[in-house]
C-alpha positions in Angstrom: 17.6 -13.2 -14.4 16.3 -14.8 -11.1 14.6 -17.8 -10.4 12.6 -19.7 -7.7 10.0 -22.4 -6.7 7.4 -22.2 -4.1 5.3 -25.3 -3.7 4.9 -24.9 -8.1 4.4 -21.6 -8.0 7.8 -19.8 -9.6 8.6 -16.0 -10.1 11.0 -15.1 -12.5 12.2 -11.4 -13.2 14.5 -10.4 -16.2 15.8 -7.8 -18.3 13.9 -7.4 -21.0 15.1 -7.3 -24.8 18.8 -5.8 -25.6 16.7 -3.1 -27.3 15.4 -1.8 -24.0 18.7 -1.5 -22.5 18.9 1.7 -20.4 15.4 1.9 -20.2 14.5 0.6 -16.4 12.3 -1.8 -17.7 12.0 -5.5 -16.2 10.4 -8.3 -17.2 7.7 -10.1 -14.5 6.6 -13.5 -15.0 4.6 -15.6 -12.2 3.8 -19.4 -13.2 1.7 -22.0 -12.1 3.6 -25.6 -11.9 0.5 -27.1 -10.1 -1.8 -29.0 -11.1 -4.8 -26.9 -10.0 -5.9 -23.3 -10.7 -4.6 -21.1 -8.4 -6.4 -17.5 -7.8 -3.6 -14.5 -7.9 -4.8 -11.1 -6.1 -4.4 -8.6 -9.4 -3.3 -5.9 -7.3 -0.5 -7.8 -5.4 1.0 -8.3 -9.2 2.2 -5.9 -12.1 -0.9 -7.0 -14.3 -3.0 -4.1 -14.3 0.0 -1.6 -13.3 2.0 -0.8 -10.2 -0.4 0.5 -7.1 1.9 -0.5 -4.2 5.5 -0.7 -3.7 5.6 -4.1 -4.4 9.3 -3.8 -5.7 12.1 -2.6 -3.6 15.0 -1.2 -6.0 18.4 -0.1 -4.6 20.8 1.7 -6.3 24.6 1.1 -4.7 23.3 -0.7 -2.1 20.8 2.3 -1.2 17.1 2.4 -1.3 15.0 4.0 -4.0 11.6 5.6 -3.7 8.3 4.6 -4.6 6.4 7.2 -6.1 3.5 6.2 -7.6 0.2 5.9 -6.1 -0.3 4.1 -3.0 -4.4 3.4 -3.0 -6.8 2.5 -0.2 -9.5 0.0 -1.6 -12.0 -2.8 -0.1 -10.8 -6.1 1.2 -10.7 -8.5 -1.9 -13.6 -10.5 -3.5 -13.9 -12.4 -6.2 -13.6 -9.9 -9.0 -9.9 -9.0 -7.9 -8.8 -12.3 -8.5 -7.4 -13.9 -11.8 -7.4 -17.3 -12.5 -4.3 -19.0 -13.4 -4.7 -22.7 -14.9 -2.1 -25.5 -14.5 1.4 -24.4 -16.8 0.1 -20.5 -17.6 2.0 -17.8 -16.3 1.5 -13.8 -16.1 3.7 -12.1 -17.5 4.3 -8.2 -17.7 6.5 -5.9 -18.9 7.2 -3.1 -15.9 8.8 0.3 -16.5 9.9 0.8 -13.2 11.1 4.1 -13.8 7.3 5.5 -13.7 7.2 4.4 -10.3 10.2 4.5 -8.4 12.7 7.5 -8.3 15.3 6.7 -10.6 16.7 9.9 -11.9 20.1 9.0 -11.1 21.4 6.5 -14.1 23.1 3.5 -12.9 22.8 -0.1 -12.1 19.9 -0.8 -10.2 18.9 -4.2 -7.8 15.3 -5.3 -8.0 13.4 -7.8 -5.6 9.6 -8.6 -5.7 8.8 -8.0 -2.1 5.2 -9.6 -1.6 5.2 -12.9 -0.4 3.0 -16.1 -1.4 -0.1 -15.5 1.4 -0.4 -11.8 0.0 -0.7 -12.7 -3.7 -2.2 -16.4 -3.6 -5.8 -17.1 -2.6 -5.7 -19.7 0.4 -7.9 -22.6 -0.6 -10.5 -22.2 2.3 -11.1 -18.1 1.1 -11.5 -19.6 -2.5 -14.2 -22.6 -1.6 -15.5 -20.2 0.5 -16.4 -17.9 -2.6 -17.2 -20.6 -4.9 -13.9 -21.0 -6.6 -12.1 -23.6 -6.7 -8.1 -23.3 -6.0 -4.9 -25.0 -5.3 -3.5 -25.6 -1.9 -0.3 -24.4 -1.7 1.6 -24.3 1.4 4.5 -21.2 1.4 4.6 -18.5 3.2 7.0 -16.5 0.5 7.7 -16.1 -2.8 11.5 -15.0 -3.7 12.5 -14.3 -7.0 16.0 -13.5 -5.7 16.5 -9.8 -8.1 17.3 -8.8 -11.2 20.1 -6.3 -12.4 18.6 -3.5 -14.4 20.7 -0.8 -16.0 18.6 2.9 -16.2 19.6 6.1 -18.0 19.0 9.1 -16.1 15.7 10.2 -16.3 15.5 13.4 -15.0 12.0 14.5 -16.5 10.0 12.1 -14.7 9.7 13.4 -11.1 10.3 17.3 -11.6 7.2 18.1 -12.5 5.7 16.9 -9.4 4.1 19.4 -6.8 6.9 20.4 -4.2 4.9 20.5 -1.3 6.5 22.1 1.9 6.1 20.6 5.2 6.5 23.8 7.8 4.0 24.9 10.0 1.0 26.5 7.5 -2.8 26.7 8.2 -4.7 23.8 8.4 -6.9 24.5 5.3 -8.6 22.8 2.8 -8.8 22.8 -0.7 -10.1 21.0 -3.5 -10.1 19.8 -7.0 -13.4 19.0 -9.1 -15.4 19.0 -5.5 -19.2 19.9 -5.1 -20.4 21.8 -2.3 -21.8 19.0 -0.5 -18.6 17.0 -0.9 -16.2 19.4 0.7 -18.2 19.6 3.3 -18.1 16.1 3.7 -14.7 16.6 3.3 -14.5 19.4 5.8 -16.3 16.9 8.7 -14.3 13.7 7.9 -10.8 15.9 8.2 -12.0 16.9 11.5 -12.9 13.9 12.7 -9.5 11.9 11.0 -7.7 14.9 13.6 -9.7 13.6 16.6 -9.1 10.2 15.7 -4.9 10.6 15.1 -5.2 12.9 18.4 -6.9 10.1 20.4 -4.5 7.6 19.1 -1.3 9.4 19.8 -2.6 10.3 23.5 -3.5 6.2 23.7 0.4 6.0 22.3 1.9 8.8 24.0 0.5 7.2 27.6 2.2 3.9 26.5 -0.9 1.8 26.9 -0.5 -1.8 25.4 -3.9 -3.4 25.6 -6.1 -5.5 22.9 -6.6 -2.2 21.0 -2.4 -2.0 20.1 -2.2 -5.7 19.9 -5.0 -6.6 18.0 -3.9 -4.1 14.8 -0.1 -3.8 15.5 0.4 -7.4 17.1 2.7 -8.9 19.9 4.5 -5.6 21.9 8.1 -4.8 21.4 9.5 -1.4 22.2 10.8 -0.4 18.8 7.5 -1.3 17.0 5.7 0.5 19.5 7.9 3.5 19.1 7.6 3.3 15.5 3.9 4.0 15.3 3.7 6.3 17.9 6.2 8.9 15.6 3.4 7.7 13.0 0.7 9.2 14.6 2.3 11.9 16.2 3.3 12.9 12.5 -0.3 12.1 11.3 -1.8 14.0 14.1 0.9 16.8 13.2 -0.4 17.2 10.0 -3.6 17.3 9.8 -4.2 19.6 12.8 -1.6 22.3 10.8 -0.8 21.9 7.3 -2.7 22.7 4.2 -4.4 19.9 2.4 -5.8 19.4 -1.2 -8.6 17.1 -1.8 -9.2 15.9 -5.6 -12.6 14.6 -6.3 -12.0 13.5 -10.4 -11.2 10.0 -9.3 -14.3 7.8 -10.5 -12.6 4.6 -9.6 -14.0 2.2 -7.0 -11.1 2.4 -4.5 -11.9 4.4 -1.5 -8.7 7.2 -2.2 -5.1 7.4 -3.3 -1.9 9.7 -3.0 1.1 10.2 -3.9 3.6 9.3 -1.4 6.3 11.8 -2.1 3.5 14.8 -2.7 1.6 15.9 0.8 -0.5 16.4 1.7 -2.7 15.8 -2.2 -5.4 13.5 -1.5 -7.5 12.0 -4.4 -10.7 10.6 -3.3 -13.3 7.5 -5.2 -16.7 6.0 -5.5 -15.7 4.0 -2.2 -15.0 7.2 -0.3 -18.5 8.8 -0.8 -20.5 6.1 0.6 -18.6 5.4 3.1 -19.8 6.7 6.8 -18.2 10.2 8.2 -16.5 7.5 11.2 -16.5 3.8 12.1 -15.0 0.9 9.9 -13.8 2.1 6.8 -14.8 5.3 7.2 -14.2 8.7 5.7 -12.3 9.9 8.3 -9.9 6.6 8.6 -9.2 6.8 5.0 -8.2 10.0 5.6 -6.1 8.8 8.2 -4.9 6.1 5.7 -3.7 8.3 3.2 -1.9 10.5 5.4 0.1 7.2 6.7 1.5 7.1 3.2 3.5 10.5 2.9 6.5 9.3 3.3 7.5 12.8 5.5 4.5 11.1 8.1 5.9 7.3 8.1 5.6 6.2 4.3 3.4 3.4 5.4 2.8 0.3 2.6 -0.6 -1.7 1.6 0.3 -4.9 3.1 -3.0 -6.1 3.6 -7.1 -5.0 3.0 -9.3 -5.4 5.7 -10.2 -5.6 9.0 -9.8 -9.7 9.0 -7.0 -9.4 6.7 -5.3 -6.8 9.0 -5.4 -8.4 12.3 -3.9 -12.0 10.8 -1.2 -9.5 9.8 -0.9 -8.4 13.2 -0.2 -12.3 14.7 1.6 -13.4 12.0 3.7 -10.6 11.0 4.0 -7.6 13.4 6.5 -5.7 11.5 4.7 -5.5 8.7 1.6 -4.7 10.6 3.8 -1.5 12.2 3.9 -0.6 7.9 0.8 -1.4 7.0 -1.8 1.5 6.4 -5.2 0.1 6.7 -4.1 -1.6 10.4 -3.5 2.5 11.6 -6.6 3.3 9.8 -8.5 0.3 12.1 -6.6 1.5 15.3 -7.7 5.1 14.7 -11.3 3.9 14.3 -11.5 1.3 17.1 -14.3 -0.3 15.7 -15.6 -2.3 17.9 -13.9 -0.6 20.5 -11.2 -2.0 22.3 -8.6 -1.0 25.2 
C-alpha cells in the first residue's frame, strides 16, 4: 500500500482482501483532508469504471496495455463532477485485469497517473458554475504504486477482433447504422482524410506557427516528430484501410474505441448532432478516435476541450503531443490559425 498528501487531498492504493489474491484487483481510495468540498472530475477517477488509462501497470519493469475503451466526450460541466465533503473519501474496488493486458501471471507495479489539476475542479471553474470548492494548490497527485499479484488470465483478451493493419480498401462498414447515418458517416470519414492529409502536409513542410503551438505547445524537435508520425499514421489509415462504424452506443459521449482493435469505431448521441467539420465535429472525432489505436500513436484523454486543451499545450507539452482531442483541434483549425 502507497500513500501521499497533496495540499489534504491523499490517494491511497492497496491490495484488496487476502481472498482476492491473484485476482488483479486494487483497491482506490481518494480523500478529502480539507476543510472545504472539493469537486472531483468522475471520469478522471475509477468511480463509474475505467474510460482512460488512468493507471500505468508494468510487469518486470515493462509496460502493459490499456485495452479498454478510450472515449471522446464534451468538455466537463457540472454534472461530471462529485462532491466530496471535508473527511469522505471515494473509494473503489478496480479489476484491472478488464482493462489492461494482463494475460501473463506475475507481479505487477501500479501508479495512478493523473495528476491533481486533471481530477480537482480549480476554485475559479467551480464559483464560476455555482459551486462552491476548495482551493487547493498542487499540481500532482502521487500515490507512489501498489504491488498486485495476477493469475494468468488468458480468456480475457482473445476474443477480441484481430484486426490486420496491411494495405486493404478504404471501406466502410457498420453496425446498427440507418441509411442516413452512414452516410453521415460516409461524409465525415472523407472529410477526417482531408483533415489528417492537410495536417500531415502542414507537418511534413515543418511549419511551426500559432496553429502547432497553440494545440501541441512550445517547439522541440522530438515532440514535433512525434505528431507528425501521428498524423502520417492517421492519414495512412483512413485513406486505405477498412473501417467499422457501430452505431448501438446511446451514451452521451461523442464516440469510443478500443485501442488495441482498429480500426472499430463506436459512435453516441454527441456524434450525431455534432456538425460534418469545425469544433468538435464529426470528422475530428473521427480523427480522435483513430489517434487512439495504438498501431496510429495510442494517443491518451488528457484533457476535454478546446480551453482545456490549449492550457495543456503551455503548461504541459508532452502531454499535449498524447493527448487526442488537441490533434482533433489541430486537424479542425477552428478558428483558423497558421
Amino acid at each position: 500500500m502507497a500513500a501521499a498528501n497533496a495540499a489534504g487531498l491523499e490517494l491511497r492504493l492497496a491490495q484488496p482482501a487476502q481472498k482476492d489474491f491473484g485476482s488483479g484487483k486494487i483497491v482506490y481510495s481518494l480523500s478529502n483532508a480539507t476543510d472545504a468540498s472539493v469537486q472531483v472530475l468522475r471520469w478522471q477517477t475509477p468511480i463509474d469504471g475505467v474510460d482512460n488509462a488512468m493507471f500505468r501497470v508494468t510487469r518486470n519493469g515493462e509496460p502493459v496495455a490499456y485495452v479498454g475503451r478510450m472515449v471522446k466526450r464534451p468538455a466537463p460541466t457540472d454534472k461530471d463532477y462529485v462532491e466530496l465533503a471535508p473527511g469522505r473519501n471515494i473509494t473503489v474496488e478496480v479489476d484491472l485485469t478488464a482493462y489492461y493486458d494482463m494475460r501473463k501471471g506475475g507481479q505487477y507495479e501500479v501508479r495512478y497517473v493523473r495528476s491533481a489539476s486533471d481530477v480537482v475542479r480549480a476554485a475559479d471553474e467551480a464559483s464560476r458554475g455555482g459551486v462552491k470548492a476548495g482551493v487547493l494548490e498542487f499540481d500532482r497527485i502521487d500515490g507512489g504504486s501498489v504491488s498486485v499479484f495476477a493469475d494468468a488470465a488468458p480468456d480475457a483478451l482473445d476474443e477480441a477482433p484481430k484486426a490486420g493493419v496491411g494495405i486493404l480498401a478504404a471501406t466502410n462498414s457498420f453496425v446498427g447504422c440507418s441509411t442516413t447515418r452512414k452516410n453521415q458517416v460516409a461524409t465525415a470519414r472523407t472529410s477526417a482524410t482531408s483533415y489528417a492529409n492537410n495536417s500531415r502536409s502542414y507537418l511534413t513542410a515543418g511549419t511551426q506557427g500559432s496553429r502547432y503551438t497553440w494545440w501541441f505547445g512550445t517547439y522541440n524537435s522530438s515532440r514535433y516528430s512525434t505528431v507528425r508520425t501521428h498524423f502520417n499514421n492517421i492519414h495512412s489509415a483512413l485513406s486505405s484501410q477498412p473501417f467499422t462504424f457501430d452505431c448501438s452506443c446511446t451514451d452521451d459521449y461523442y464516440a469510443y474505441v478500443y485501442p488495441n482493435q482498429p480500426y472499430r469505431i463506436y459512435l453516441c448521441n454527441a456524434f450525431w448532432s455534432a456538425p460534418n467539420t469545425g469544433t468538435d465535429s464529426r470528422a475530428g472525432t473521427i480523427v480522435h478516435e483513430v489517434s487512439h489505436f495504438n498501431v496510429m500513436g495510442g494517443t491518451d484523454d488528457w484533457a476535454y476541450g478546446q480551453s482545456a486543451a490549449h492550457n495543456l499545450a503551455v503548461s504541459n507539452p508532452s502531454r499535449a503531443v498524447d493527448n487526442a482531442d488537441s490533434h482533433e483541434y489541430f486537424a479542425e483549425n477552428t478558428p483558423a490559425r497558421n
